[in-house]
TORKOL-897007 format. One record per residue (C-alpha): x, y negated, z; residue in three letters. Coordinates in steps of 0.1 Angstrom, whole numbers, padded with zeros to 4 digits, always signed. Each point is the difference from the previous one (the first is absolute). Layout:
BEGIN
XYZALA;...
***
This chain:
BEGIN
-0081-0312-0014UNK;+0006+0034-0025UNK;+0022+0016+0030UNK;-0029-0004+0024UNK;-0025+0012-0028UNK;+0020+0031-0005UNK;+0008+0006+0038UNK;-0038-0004+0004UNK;-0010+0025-0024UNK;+0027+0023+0012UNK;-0014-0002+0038UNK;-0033+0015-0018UNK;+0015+0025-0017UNK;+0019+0014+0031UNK;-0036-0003+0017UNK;-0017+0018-0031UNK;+0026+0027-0014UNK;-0005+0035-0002UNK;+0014+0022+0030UNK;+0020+0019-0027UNK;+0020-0028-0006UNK;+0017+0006+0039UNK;-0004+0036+0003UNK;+0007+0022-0033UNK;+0033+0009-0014UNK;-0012+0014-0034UNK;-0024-0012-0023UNK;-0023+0011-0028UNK;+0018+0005-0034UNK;-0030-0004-0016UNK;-0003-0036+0006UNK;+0038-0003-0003UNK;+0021-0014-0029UNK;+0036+0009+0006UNK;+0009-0029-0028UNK;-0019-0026+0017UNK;+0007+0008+0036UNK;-0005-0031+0022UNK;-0004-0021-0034UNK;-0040+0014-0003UNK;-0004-0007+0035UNK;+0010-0028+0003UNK;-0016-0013-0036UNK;-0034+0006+0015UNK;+0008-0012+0039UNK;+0007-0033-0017UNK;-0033+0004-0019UNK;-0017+0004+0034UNK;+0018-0026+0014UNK;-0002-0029-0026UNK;-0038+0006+0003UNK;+0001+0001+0037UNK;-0010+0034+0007UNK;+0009+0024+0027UNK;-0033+0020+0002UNK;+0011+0037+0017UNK;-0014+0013-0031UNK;+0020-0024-0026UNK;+0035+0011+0020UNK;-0010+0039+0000UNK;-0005+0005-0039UNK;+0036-0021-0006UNK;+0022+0028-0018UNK;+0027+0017+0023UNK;+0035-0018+0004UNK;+0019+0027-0001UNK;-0006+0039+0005UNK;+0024+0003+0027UNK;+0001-0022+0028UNK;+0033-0001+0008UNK;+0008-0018-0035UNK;-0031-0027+0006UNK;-0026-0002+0010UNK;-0036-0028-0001UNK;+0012-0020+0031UNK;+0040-0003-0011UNK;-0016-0011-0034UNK;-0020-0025+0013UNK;+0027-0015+0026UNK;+0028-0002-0030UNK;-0028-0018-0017UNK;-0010-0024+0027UNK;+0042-0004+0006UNK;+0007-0006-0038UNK;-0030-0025+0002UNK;+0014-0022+0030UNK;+0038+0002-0018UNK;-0020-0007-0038UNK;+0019+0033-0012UNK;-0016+0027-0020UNK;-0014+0032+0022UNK;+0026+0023-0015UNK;+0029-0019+0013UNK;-0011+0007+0035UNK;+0009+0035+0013UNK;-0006+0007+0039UNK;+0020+0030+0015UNK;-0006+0020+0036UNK;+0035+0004+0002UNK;+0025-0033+0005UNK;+0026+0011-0019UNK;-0010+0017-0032UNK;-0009-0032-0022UNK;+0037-0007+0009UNK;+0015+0032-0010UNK;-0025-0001-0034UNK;+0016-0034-0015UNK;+0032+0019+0007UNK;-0010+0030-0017UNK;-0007-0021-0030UNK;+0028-0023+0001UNK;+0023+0032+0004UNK;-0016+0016-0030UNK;+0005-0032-0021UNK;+0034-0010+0013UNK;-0009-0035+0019UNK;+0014-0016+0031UNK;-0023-0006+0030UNK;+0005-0028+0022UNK;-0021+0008+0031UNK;-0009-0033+0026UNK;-0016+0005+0035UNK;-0013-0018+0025UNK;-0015+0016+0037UNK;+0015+0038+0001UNK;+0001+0029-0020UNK;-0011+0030+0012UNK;+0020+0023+0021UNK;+0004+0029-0022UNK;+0011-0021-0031UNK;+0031+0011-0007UNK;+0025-0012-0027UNK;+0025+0026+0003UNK;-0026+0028-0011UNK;-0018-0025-0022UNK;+0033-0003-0022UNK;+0018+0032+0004UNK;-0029+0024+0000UNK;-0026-0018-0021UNK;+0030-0019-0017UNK;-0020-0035+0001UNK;+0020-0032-0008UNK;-0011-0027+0019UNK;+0015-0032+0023UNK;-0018-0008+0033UNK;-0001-0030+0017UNK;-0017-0017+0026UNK;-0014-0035+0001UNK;-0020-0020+0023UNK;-0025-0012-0028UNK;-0011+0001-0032UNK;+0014-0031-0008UNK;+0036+0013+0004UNK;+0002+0024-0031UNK;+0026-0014-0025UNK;+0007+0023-0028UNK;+0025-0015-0028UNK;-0017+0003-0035UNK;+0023+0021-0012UNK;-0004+0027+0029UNK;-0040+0000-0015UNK;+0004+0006-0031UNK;+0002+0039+0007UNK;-0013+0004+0031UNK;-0029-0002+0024UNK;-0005-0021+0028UNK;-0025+0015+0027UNK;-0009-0021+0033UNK;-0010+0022+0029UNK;-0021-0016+0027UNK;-0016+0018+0029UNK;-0036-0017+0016UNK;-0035+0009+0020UNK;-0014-0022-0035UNK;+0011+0027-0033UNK;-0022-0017-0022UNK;+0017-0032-0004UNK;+0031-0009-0022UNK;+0020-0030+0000UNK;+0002+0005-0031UNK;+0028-0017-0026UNK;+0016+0006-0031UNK;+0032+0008+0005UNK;-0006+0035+0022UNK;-0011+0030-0026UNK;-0012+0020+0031UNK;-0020-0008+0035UNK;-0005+0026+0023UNK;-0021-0008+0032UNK;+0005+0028+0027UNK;-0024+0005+0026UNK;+0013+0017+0033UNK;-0032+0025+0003UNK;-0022-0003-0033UNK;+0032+0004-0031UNK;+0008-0025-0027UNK;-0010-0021-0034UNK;+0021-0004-0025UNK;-0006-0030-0023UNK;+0017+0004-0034UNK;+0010-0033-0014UNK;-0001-0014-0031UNK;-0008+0015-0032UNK;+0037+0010-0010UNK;-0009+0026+0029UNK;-0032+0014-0019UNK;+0022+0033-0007UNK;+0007+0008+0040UNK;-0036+0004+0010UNK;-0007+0031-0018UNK;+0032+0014+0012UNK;-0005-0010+0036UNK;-0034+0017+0001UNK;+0015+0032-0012UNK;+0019-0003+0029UNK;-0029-0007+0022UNK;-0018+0033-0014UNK;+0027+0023+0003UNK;+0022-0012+0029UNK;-0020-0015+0024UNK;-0039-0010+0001UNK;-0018-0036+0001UNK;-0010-0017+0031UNK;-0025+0022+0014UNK;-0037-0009-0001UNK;-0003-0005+0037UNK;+0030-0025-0002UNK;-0014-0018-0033UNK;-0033-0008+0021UNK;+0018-0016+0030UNK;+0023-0021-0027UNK;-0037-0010-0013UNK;-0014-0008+0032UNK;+0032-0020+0007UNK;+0000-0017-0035UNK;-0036-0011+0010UNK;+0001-0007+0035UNK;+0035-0010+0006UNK;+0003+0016+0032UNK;+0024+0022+0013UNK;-0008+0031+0011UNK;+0022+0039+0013UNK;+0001+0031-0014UNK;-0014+0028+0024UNK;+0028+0017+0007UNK;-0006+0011+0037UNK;-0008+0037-0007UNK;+0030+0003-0027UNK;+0024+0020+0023UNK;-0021+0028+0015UNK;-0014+0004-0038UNK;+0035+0005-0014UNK;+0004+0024+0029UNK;-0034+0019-0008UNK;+0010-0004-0039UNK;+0032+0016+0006UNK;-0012+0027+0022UNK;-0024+0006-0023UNK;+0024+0005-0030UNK;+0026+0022+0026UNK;-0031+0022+0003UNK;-0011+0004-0038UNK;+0032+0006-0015UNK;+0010+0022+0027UNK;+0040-0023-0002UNK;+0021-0017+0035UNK;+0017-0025-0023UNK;-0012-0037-0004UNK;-0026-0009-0022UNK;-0005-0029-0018UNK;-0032-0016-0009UNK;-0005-0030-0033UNK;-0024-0022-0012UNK;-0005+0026-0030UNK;+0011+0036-0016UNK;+0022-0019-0025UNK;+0015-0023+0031UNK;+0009+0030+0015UNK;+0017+0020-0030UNK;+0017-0035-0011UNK;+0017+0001+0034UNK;+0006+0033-0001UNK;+0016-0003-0041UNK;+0023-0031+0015UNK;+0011+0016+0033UNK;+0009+0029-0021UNK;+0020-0022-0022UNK;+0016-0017+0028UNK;+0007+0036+0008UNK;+0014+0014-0027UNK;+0025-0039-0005UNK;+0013+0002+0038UNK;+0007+0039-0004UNK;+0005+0010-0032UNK;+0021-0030-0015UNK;-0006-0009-0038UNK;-0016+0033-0007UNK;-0032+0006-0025UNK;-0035-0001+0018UNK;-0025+0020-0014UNK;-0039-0003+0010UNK;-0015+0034-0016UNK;-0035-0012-0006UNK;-0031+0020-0016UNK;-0012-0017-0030UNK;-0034+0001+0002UNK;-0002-0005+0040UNK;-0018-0031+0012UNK;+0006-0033-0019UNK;+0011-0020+0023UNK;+0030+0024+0015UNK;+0007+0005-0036UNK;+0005-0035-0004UNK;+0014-0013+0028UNK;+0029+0027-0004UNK;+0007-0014-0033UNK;-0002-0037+0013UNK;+0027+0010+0028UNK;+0029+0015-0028UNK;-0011-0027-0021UNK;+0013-0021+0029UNK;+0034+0012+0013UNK;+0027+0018-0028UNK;+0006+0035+0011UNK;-0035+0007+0008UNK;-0018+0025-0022UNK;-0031+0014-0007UNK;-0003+0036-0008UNK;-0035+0020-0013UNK;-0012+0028+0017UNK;-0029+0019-0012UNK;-0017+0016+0021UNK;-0034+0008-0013UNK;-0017+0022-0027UNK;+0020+0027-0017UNK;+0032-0018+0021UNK;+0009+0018+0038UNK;+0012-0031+0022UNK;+0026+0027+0020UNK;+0012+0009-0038UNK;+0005-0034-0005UNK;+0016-0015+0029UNK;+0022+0029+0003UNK;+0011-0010-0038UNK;-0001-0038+0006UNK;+0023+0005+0031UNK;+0026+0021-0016UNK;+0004-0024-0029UNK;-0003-0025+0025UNK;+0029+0017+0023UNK;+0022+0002-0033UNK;+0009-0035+0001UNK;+0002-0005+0036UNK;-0030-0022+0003UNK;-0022-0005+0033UNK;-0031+0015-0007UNK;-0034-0013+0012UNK;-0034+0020-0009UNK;-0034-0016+0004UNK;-0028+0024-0001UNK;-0038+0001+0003UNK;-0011+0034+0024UNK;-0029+0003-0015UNK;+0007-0008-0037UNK;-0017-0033-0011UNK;-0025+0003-0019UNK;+0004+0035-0006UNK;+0001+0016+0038UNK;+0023+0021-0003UNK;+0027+0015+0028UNK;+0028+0017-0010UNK;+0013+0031+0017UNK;+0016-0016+0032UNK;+0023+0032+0009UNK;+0013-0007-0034UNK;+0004-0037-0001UNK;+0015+0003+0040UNK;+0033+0019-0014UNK;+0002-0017-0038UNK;+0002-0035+0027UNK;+0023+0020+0024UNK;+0021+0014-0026UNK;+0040-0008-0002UNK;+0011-0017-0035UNK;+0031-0008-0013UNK;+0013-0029-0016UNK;+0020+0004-0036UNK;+0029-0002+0018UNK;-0007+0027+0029UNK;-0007-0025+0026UNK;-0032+0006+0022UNK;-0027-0023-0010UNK;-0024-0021+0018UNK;-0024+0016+0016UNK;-0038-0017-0019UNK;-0025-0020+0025UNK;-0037+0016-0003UNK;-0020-0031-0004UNK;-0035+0015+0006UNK;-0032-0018-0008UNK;-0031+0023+0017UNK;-0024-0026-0003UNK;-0023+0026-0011UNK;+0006+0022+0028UNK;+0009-0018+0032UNK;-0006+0024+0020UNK;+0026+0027-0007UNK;+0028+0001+0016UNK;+0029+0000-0019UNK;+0025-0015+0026UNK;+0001+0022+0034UNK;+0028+0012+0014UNK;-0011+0035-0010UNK;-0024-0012-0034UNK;+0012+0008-0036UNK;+0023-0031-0010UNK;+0014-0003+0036UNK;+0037+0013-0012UNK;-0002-0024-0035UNK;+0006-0042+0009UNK;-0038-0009-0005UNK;-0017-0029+0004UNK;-0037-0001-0002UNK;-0024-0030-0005UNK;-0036-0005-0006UNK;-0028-0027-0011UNK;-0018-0013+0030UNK;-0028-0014-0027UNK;-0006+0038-0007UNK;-0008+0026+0031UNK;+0016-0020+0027UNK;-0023-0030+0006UNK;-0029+0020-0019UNK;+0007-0032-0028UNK;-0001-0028+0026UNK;+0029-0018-0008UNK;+0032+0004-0022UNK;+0026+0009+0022UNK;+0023+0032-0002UNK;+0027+0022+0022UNK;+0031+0020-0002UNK;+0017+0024+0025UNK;+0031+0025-0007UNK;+0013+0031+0010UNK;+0027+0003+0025UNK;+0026+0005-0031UNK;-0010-0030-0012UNK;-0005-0020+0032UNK;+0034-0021-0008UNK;-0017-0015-0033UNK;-0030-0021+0022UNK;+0022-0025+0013UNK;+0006-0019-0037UNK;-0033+0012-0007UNK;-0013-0027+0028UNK;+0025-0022-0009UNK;-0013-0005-0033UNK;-0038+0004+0008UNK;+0004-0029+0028UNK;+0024-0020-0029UNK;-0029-0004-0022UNK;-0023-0002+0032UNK;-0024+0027-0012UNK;-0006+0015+0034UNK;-0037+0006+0008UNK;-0021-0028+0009UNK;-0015-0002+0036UNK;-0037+0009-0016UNK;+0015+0025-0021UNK;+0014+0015+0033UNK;-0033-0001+0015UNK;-0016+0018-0027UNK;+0024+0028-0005UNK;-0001+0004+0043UNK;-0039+0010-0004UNK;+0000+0016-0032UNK;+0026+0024+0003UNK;-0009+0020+0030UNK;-0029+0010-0024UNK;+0024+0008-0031UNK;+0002+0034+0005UNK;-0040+0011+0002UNK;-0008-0025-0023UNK;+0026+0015-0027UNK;-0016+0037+0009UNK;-0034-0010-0004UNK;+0005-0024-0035UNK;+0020+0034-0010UNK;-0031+0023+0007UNK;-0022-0021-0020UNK;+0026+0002-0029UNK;+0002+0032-0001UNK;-0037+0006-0003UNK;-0002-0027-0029UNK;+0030+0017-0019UNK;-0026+0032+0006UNK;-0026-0013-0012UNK;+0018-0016-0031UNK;+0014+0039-0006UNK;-0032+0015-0001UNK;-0015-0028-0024UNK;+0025-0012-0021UNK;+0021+0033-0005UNK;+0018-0017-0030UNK;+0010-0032+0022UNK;+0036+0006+0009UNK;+0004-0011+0039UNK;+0034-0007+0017UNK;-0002+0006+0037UNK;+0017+0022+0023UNK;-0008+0039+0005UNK;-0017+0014+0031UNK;+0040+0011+0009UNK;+0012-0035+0002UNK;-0028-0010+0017UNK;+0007+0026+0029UNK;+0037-0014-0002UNK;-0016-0033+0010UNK;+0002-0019-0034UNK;-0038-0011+0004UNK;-0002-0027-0024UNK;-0035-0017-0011UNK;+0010-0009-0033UNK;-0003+0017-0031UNK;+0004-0006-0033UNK;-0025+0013-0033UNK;+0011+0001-0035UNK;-0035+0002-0015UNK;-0006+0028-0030UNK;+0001-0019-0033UNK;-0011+0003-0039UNK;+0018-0009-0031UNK;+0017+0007-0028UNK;+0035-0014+0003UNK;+0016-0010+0034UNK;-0005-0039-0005UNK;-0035+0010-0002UNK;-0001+0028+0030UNK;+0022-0028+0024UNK;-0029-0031-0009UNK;-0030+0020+0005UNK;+0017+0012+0034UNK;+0002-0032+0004UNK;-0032-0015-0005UNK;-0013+0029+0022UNK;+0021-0008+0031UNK;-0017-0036-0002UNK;-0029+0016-0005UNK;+0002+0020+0029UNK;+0011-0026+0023UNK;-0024-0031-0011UNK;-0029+0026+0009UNK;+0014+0009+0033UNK;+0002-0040+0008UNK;-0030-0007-0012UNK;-0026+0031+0012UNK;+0019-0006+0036UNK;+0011-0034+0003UNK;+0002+0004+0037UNK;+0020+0028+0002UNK;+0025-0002-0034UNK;+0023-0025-0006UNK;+0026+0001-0034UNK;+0027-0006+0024UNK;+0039+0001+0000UNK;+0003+0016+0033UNK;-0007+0029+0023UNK;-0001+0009+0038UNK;-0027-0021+0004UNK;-0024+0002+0028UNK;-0038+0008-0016UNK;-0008+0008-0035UNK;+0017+0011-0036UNK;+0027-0016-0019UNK;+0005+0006-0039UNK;+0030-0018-0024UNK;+0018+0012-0023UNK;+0033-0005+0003UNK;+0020-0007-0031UNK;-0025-0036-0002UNK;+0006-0002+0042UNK;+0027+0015+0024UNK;+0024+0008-0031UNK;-0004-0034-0016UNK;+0038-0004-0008UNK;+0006+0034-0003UNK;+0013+0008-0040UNK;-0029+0004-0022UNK;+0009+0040-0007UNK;+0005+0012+0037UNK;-0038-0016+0009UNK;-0030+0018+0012UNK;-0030-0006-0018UNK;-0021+0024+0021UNK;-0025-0013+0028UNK;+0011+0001+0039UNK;-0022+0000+0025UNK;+0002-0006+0033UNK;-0024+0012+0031UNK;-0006-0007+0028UNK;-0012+0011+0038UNK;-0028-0020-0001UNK;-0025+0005-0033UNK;-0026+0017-0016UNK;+0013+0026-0018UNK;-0037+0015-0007UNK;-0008-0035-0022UNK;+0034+0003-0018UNK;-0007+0035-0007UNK;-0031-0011-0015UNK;+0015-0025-0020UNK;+0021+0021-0018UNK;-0023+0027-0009UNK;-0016-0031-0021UNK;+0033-0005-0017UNK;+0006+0032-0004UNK;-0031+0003-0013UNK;+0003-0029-0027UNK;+0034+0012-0015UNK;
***
């Protein structure tokens, strides 16, 4: 009778909820609390839902998930609830996944960190791509697979449990149910088209589940909120139904072209679920690189310290992972020249006869900065030395022009053509005009050999796009171009405007050269002037004022401001500031406590022009 209550109440809710639910990828940070992500929501949804309330108005003023939607979102919330209340399991031991594979690979990852055996059962098949080989010698997983016709066969000695995991792999139309018993630490139920659930176990698992959503925010992303509502509607109705998938080949084709055009490249592209999907395959085909050319030699990723969190981190979460892996910091911003630095990094770097990979922002995050490309083309093209006279690997230009999609970097006759370069960007961003989450990567002809593993690892995790995601990237992206001119002619007048007003306001954004280079970016970032007498009390009044600036903004033009993560987006203007958003692991001293701000084609600039007269004003 309490199932059907709850499947009741969640048929109204999926009747009532908010159209942002399915159709945003950022949310407000504002109504955000990083700390209680998910928790909050679902404290009050069970609030609502105890007292039998779905009113449209009850679900719209429930606090945000998450901020991105690629880490969660209010309908996977709501479904791991529903799931963990059919299985009578706690709503944080239920993770759902786009991709098949990844909660796999993320009890792996912890179980490789913490030294434990895992004893992986299956029953149906796995998927294609799943590869053991790569799994152990790239990732270097320890697991044992094997097959069985049905729960019932698992038989694991006691001794075998005490340090390991078991984990039962099951693949149905129905994700939601478990057959669930005690002596399985793991259930994964894969779905062919939507993803997967994980179900964590038993309270001796507690430990995994914050680990395996670090995984699912930095590797991959959770089941998409399209997919979450037809696992809903199937929880409720228990019928089956088939994903849309007639139109996915001719938009792949119109996604690719599309791409071929932009970046001006012939080679392959690749398209993920995410940004971070995409650079996590490219980090792991690069590895796989590096291990089936350059046998049992260092690999360095040259990372900038301050760049966006989540590269930051999931760098770091990759050496932490496999032994002769390394991080190395690159500054790049500020008093520090990134073509001074690489070409320092890569010498020391060519000294011990280490494979060098570079992963750089073009624009600088948050700072929008672009280095002198004739400069950085020969310190990346330059001939080292090892210490012993030996030529040394030539470094992989890992470029990240997010910011800028639409230079091209990549061309047979563009600036990086002669240096091994691959480029990638955020389809959340410019691409699908913030649509959906999913991202790309292409390479030059030099690098053209590296794409294979690349794909090899993307489709190992299964963090290829989705077929929606497809179908929003094949509209949006014929736009891309106009749409990142016009959002760049509004910028420009803004940053004007805050010149001629705020003349002590320190702006970061790039010169009228740069611009006629093609770098048209519409971000900037403002370090607001500041009073005080010491520095701790110059840094918290500058502080205070960049809240101050942005509250106003959100509040005087609700409509058209949103404290938001992101940028690209298709109408309106975005403010964060990014050391408390986009550098949220960064280390504490290479954080940005300045405001960004993000524009866009589509907004009145007049009103916000307005606004911050008044600010300017009240100072």
């Amino acid at each position: 009778m309490e199932d059907n209550n709850m499947l009741d109440y969640i048929k109204d809710v999926l009747e009532n909820m908010p159209t942002d639910w399915l159709n945003l990828t950022t949310h407000r940070l504002d109504v955000y609390d990083e700390k209680l992500a998910k928790i909050q929501f679902l404290e009050q949804f069970e609030t609502l839902y105890n007292t039998n309330n779905s009113a449209s108005s009850a679900l719209h003023a429930l606090p945000t998930a998450y901020d991105y939607i690629r880490l969660g979102h209010p309908l996977s919330s709501i479904l791991e609830w529903a799931i963990a209340k059919l299985n009578h399991q706690e709503p944080n031991h239920v993770i759902s996944f786009s991709s098949k594979t990844v909660p796999l690979l993320a009890i792996l990852r912890k179980n490789l960190i913490d030294n434990k055996n895992t004893q992986i059962f299956y029953t149906g098949q796995l998927p294609d791509t799943f590869d053991v080989d790569i799994l152990q010698r790239v990732y270097g997983y320890v697991f044992d697979l094997k097959y069985i016709e049905d729960i019932k066969d698992i038989h694991v000695p006691d001794s075998y449990r005490s340090n390991s995991s078991i984990i039962f792999i099951s693949q149905s139309d129905d994700i939601c149910n478990f057959n669930n018993t005690s002596n399985i630490d793991f259930f994964i139920n894969v779905h062919p088209q939507l993803g997967s659930v994980l179900l964590v176990n038993g309270e001796g698992n507690t430990p995994y589940i914050s680990e395996i959503q670090h995984v699912r925010r930095r590797e991959t992303i959770a089941m998409t909120p399209g997919n979450c509502l037809m696992a809903l509607k199937f929880l409720i109705n228990k019928e089956a139904f088939d994903v849309e998938i007639d139109n996915l080949n001719a938009n792949k084709v119109q996604v690719l072209g599309s791409i071929t055009s932009i970046t001006g490249t012939r080679t392959k592209a690749l398209v993920g679920s995410s940004g971070l999907s995409i650079q996590y395959a490219i980090m792991m085909g690069l590895v796989h690189d590096a291990i089936d050319r350059h046998k049992g030699k260092a690999i360095k990723f040259i990372v900038p310290p301050n760049c966006y969190g989540g590269t930051n981190d999931q760098a770091r979460r990759v050496a932490a992972c496999i032994e002769h892996v390394e991080v190395v910091d690159l500054p790049v911003d500020g008093d520090n020249d990134m073509v001074e630095s690489i070409d320092m990094v890569l010498t020391k770097i060519a000294n011990h006869d280490a494979v060098p990979y570079i992963i750089a922002e073009i624009p600088t995050n948050p700072r929008v900065e672009v280095p002198d490309l004739i400069k950085l083309k020969a310190v990346l093209s330059a001939t080292r030395k090892t210490a012993t006279g030996k030529t040394a690997i030539d470094p992989v230009f890992i470029l990240d022009q997010t910011f800028c999609p639409n230079v091209q970097f990549l061309g047979d006759d563009d600036m990086l053509s002669t240096v091994r370069t691959i480029s990638y960007i955020s389809g959340s961003k410019f691409p699908s005009g913030g649509l959906c989450t999913a991202g790309y990567c292409v390479a030059n002809k030099k690098a053209e050999g590296l794409m294979d593993n690349i794909e090899t690892h993307l489709k190992l995790c299964d963090n290829e796009a989705t077929e929606l995601q497809m179908e929003l990237l094949a509209k949006q992206l014929p736009s891309m171009n106009q749409r990142i001119h016009d959002a760049y002619t509004n910028t420009r007048e803004f940053v004007s405007f805050i010149n001629a007003n705020l003349p002590d306001a320190k702006i970061n954004f790039v010169s009228e050269v740069l611009a006629q280079q093609g770098f048209t970016p519409s971000v900037f970032s403002l370090d607001l002037p500041t009073k005080g007498h010491t520095d701790e009390e110059k840094e918290a009044y500058k502080r205070t004022l960049n809240l101050k600036l942005i509250n106003l903004m959100i509040t005087e033009l609700p409509n058209e401001s949103k404290f938001c993560v992101s940028y690209g987006q298709l109408k309106g203007c975005y403010w964060t500031i990014p050391a408390t958003s986009t550098q949220g692991t960064t280390k504490e001293g290479d954080k940005d406590y300045i405001v960004r701000v993000a524009l866009s084609p589509n907004m009145d600039l007049k009103a916000h022009k307005n606004v911050f007269l008044e600010f300017v004003g009240n100072i």
